[in-house]
N, C-alpha and C positions, 0 to 999 in steps of 0.2 A: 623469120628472124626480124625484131623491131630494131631500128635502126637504133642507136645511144646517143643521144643529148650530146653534143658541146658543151664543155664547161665555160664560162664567158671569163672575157681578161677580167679579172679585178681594174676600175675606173679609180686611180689614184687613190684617196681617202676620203673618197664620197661614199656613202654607205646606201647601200642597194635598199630600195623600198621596194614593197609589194604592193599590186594596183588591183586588192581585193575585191571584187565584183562588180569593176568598172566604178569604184565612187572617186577615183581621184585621191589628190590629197586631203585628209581630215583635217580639221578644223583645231585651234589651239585647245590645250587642256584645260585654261584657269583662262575666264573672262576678264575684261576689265569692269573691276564693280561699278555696278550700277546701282542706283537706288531703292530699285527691288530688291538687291542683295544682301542690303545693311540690315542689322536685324534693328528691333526699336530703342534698344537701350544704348548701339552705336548712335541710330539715327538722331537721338534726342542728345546724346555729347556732342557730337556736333552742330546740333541749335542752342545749347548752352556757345559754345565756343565761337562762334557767329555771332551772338548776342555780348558777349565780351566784348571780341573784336570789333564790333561795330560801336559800342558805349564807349573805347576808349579812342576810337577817331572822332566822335562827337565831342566829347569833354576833353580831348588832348593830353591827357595824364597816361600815364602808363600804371598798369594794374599788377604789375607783378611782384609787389609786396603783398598781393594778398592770394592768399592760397583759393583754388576754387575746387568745388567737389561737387559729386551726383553721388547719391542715394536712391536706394528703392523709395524707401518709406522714411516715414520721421520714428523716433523712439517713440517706444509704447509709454514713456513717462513726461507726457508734455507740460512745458513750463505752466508755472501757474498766471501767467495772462494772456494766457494761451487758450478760446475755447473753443476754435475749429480744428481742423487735421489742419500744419502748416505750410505751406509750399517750398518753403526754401528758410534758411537761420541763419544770420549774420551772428558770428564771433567775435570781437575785437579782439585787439592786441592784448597778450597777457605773458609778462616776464620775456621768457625767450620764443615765446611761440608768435607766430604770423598771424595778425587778420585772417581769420577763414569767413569764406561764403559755402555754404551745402544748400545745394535745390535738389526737393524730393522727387523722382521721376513720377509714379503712380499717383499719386495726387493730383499732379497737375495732367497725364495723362487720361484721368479719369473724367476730370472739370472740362477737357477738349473734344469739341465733336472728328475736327481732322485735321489734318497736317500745318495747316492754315493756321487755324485759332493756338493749336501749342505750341506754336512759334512765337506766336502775338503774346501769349500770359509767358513763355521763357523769357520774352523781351522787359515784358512786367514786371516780373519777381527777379531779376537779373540783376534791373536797375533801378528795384528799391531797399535791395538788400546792399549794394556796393555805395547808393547815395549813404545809406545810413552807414555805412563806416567810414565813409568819409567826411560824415558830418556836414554833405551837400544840400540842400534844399534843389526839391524835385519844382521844372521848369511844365511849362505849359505842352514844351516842346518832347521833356521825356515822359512823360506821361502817357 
């Protein structure tokens, strides 16, 4: 005859883990993201958004009259003085609608060899689409 287990006290409202093949405790389920993780169309809104952010501590204006936006691509019916693919389209104001800015993602991800450089042309096309609605002349410095 095998001798029968004790059943253990229950330990207050701590919940009993099992210590499966000696690994200890397991590791959290959800990392904290890292930048491996972003995929490219997060990673490029936030070098748009960085690129804002930093145009408006430079010039001291605050930008939030004007709408900003990401795109894949630009429309397949580009303006008539228009005769490359465009990186980005400034809107002005019209009736009740806001100043928009749109920068095309693939365009300019295409024109960049790495992370590096499409940072540098978001920085580009950031703040020569927000100069020209605001009717700024571009300085040595934003350039």
């Amino acid at each position: 005859m095998t001798p029968r287990p004790t059943p253990r006290a229950p330990r207050g409202d701590a919940p009993t883990r099992r210590d499966r093949h000696g690994r200890r405790h397991r590791g959290p389920l959800a990392w904290p993201p890292t930048p491996s993780m972003l995929s490219r169309a997060r990673s490029f809104d936030e070098a748009v958004l960085r690129s804002v952010e930093r145009l408006e501590a430079r010039w001291g204006e605050s930008l939030e009259h004007i709408e900003i936006g990401v795109e894949e691509v630009p429309p397949s019916d580009p303006s008539a003085w228009e005769d490359a693919v465009p990186l980005g389209r400034a809107f002005p104001a019209e009736g009740k609608h806001r100043a928009r800015m749109v920068i095309y993602r693939l365009p300019i991800q295409t024109r960049s060899a790495d992370l590096y450089e499409r940072d540098l042309l978001v920085e580009h096309v950031v703040t020569t689409q927000i100069a020209a609605l605001l009717g700024r002349e571009l300085d040595e410095d934003d350039q």
